[in-house]
C-alpha positions as a LaTeX table, in Angstrom:
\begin{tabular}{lrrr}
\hline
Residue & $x$ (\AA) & $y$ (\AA) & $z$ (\AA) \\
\hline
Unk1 & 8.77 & $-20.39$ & 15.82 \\
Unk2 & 8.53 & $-17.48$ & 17.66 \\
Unk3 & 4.32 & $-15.19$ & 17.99 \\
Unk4 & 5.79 & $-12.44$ & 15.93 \\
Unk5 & 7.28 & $-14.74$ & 13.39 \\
Unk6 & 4.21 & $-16.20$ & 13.20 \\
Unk7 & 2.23 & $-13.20$ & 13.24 \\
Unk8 & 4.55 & $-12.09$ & 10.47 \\
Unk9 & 4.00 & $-14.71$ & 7.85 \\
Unk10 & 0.14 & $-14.31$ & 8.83 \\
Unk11 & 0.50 & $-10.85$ & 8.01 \\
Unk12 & 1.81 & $-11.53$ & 4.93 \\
Unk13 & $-0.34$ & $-14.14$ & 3.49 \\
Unk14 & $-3.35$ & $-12.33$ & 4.35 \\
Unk15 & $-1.65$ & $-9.50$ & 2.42 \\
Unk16 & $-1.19$ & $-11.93$ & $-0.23$ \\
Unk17 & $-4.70$ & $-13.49$ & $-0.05$ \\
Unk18 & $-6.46$ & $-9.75$ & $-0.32$ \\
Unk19 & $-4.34$ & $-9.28$ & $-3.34$ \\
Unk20 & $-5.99$ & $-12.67$ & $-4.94$ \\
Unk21 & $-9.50$ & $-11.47$ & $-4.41$ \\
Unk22 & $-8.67$ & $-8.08$ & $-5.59$ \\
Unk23 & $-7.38$ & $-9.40$ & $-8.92$ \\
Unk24 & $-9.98$ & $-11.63$ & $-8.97$ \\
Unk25 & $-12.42$ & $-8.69$ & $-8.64$ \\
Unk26 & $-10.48$ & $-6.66$ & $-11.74$ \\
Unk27 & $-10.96$ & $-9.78$ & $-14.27$ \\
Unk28 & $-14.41$ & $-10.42$ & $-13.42$ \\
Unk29 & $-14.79$ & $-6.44$ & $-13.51$ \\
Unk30 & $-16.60$ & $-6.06$ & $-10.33$ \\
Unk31 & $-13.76$ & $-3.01$ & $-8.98$ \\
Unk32 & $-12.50$ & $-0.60$ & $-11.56$ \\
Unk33 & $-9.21$ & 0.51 & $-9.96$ \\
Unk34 & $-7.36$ & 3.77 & $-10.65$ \\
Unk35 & $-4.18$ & 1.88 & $-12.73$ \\
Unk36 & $-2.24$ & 5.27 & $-11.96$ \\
Unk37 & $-2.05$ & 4.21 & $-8.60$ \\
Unk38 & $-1.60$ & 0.94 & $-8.96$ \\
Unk39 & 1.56 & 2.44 & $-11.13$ \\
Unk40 & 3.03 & 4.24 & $-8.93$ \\
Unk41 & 2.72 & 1.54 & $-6.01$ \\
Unk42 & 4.89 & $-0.77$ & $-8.21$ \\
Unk43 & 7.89 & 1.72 & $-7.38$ \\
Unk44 & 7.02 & 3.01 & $-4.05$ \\
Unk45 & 6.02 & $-0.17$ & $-2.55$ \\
Unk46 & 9.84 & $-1.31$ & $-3.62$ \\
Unk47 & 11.16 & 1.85 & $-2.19$ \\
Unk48 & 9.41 & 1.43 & 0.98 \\
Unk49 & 10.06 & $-2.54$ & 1.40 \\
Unk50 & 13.82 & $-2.11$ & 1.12 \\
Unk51 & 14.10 & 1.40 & 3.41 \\
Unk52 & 11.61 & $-0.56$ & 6.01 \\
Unk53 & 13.46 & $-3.39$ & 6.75 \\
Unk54 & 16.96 & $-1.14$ & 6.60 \\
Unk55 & 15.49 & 1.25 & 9.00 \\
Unk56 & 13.90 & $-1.27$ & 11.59 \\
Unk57 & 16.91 & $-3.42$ & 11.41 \\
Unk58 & 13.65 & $-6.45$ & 11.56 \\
Unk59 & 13.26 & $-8.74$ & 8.87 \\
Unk60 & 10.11 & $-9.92$ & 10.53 \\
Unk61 & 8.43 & $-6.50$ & 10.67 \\
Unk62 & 9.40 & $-6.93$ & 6.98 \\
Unk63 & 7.60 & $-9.63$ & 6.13 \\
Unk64 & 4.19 & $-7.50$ & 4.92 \\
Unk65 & 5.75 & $-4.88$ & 2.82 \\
Unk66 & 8.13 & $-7.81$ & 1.12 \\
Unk67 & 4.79 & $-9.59$ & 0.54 \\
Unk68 & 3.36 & $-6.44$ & $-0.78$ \\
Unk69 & 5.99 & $-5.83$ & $-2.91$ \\
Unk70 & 5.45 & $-9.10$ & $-4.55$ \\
Unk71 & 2.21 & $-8.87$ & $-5.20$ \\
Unk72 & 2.23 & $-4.99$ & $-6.54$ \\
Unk73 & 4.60 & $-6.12$ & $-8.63$ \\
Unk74 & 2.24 & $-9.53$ & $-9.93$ \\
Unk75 & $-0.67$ & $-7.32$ & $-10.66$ \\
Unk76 & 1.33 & $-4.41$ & $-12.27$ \\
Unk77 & 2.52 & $-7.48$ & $-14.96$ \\
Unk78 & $-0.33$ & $-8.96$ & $-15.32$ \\
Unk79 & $-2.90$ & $-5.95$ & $-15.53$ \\
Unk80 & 0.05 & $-4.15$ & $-18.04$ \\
Unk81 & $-0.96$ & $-7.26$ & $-20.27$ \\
Unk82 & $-4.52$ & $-5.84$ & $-20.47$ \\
Unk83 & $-3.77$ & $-2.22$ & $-21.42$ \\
Unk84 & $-5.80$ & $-0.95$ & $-18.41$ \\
Unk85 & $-3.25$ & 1.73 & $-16.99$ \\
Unk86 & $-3.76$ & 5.35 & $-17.74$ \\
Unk87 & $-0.82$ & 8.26 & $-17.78$ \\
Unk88 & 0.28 & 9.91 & $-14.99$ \\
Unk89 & $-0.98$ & 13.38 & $-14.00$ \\
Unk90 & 0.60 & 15.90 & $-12.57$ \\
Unk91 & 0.20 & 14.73 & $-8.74$ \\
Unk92 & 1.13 & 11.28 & $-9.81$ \\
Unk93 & 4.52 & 13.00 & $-11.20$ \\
Unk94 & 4.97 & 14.51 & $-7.92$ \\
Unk95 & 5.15 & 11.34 & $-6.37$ \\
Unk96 & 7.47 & 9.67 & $-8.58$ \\
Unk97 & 9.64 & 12.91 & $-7.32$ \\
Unk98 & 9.34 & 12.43 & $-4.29$ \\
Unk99 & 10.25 & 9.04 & $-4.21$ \\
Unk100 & 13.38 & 9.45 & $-5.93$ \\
Unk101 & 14.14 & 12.63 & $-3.98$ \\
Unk102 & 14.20 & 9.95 & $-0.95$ \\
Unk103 & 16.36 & 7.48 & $-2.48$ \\
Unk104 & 19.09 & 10.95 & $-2.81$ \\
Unk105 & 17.78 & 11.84 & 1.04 \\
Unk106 & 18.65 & 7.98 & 1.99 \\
Unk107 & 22.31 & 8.10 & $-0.25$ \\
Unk108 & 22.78 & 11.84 & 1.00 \\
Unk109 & 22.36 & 11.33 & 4.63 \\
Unk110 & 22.50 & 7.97 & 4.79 \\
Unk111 & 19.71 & 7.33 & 6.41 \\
Unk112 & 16.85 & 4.52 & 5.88 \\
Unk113 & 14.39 & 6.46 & 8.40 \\
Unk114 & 14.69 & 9.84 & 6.28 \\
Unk115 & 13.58 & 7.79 & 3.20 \\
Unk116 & 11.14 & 5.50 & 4.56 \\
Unk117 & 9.48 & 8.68 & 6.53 \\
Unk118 & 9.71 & 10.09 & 3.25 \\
Unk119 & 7.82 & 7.44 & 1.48 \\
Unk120 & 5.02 & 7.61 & 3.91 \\
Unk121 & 4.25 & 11.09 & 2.14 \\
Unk122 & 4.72 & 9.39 & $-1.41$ \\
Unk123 & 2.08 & 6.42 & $-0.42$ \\
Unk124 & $-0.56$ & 8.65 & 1.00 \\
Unk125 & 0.09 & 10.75 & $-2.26$ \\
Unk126 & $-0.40$ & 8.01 & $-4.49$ \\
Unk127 & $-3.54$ & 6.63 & $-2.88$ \\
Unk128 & $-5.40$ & 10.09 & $-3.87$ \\
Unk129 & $-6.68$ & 9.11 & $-6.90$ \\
Unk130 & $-8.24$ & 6.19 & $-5.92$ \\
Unk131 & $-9.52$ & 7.58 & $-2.30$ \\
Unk132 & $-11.18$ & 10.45 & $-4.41$ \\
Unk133 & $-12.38$ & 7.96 & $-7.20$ \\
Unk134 & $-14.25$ & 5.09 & $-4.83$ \\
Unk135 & $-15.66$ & 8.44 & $-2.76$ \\
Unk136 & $-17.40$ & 9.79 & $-6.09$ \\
Unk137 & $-18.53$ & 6.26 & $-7.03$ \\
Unk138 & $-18.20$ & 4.15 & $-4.94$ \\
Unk139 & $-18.90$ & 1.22 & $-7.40$ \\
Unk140 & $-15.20$ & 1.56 & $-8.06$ \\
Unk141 & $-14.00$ & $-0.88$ & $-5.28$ \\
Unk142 & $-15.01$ & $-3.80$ & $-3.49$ \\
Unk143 & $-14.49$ & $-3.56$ & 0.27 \\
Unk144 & $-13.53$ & $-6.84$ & 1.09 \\
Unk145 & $-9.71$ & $-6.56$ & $-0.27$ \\
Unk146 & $-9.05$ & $-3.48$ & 1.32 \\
Unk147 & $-10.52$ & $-4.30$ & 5.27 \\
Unk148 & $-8.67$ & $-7.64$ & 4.73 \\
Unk149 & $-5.30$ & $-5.56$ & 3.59 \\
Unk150 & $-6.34$ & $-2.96$ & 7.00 \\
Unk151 & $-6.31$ & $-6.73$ & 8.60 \\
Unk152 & $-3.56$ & $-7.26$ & 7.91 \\
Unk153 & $-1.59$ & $-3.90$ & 8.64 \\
Unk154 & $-3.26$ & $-4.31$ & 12.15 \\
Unk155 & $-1.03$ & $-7.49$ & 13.07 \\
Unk156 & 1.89 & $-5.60$ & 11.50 \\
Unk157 & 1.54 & $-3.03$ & 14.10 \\
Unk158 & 1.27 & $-5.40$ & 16.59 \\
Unk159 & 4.61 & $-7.05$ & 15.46 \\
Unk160 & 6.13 & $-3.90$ & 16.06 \\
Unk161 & 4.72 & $-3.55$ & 19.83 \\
Unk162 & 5.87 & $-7.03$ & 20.36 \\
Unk163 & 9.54 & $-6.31$ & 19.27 \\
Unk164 & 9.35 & $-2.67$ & 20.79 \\
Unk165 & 12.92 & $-1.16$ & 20.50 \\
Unk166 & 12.19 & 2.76 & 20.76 \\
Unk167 & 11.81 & 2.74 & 17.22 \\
Unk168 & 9.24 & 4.78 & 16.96 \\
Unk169 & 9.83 & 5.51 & 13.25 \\
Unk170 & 8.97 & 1.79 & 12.69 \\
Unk171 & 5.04 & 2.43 & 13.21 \\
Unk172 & 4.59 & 5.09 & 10.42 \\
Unk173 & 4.56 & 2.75 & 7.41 \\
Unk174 & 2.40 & 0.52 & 9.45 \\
Unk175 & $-0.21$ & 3.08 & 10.70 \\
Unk176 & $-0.02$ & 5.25 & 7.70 \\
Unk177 & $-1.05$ & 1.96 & 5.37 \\
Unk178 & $-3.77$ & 0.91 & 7.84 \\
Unk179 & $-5.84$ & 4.02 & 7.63 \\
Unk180 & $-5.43$ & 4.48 & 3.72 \\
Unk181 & $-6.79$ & 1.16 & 3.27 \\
Unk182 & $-9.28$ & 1.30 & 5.51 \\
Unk183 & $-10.77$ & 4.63 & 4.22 \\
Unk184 & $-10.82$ & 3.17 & 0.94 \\
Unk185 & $-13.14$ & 0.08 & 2.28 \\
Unk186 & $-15.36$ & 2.43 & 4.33 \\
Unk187 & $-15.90$ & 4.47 & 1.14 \\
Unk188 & $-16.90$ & 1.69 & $-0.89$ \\
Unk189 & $-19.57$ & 0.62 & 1.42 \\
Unk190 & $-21.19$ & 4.18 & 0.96 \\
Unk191 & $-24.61$ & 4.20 & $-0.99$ \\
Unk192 & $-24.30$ & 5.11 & $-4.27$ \\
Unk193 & $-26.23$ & 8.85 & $-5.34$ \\
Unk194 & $-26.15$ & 8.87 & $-8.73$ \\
Unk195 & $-26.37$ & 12.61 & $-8.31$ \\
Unk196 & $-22.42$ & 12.06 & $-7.47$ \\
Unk197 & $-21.84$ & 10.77 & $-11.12$ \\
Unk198 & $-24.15$ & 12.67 & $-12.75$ \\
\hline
\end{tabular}
């Protein structure tokens, strides 16, 4: 077994093991998470899985967003049983858009790079309402799940240095993931002023 395999599936079930904290954290009712989101990750997440490992060629780059995929797709089920999911807004519409719009970008010009970049747009998008949410209260979210999730973005990106093939396009979903999840940790260690949900 080869470091970045390895790397891979450690990626993956770290991925994995965030996820089982986090929905841990939603039944006991210690994070409140924007179900919008969580929505509209079901779809993208699937999107982006499939155009990743198209575009980098690399099943074992692949191995976090397939594990992500699985698990969006566990707590979408399971959370749908609990009625907790609210409608989509206007910006939440806009990403489903766009995210279609890259699946006729990927058929159009056949290309799994245009679509994945694409996506990157569509998961920054959809992580709005919960960025803006945890920053106004930020009793929202727990920050373990998501500086375990950054965690585990970090050894994605280093799977991607270790099979470095000019594919530069292979570090956006990567990069773009690490940051949003990280942001979303650092604002739930803020302080809560309860003058910011007054």
């Amino acid at each position: 077994m080869t470091v970045e395999l390895m790397l891979g599936f450690a990626a993956g079930l770290i991925h994995i093991a965030a996820f089982i904290i986090y929905y841990w954290q939603i039944f006991s009712g210690s994070s409140k998470p924007n179900w919008t989101t969580w929505t509209l990750w079901v779809f993208i997440s699937s999107l982006n899985c499939i155009s990743y490992i198209a575009m980098s060629k690399d099943v074992i780059k692949g191995i976090l967003p397939i594990a992500s995929t699985f698990a969006c797709v566990v707590v979408f089920f399971a959370s749908s049983l609990k009625g907790k999911f609210s409608k989509l807004d206007p910006k939440d519409t806009i990403v489903l858009l766009l995210g279609i719009s890259s699946l006729f970008l990927w058929w159009t010009y056949h290309s799994a790079t245009y679509a994945n970049l694409l996506l990157q747009v569509c998961i920054l998008i959809s992580f709005f309402p919960t960025l803006r949410g945890v920053r106004k209260n930020p009793e929202n979210e727990k920050f373990l799940p998501w500086f375990v999730w950054s965690f585990a973005y970090i050894l994605n990106i280093i799977i991607v240095f270790l099979r470095w093939k000019d594919q530069y396009q292979d570090f956006a979903y990567p990069v773009n993931c690490f940051f949003l999840h990280f942001f979303v940790g650092v604002f739930s260690l803020r302080k809560l002023d309860r003058k910011d949900i007054a």
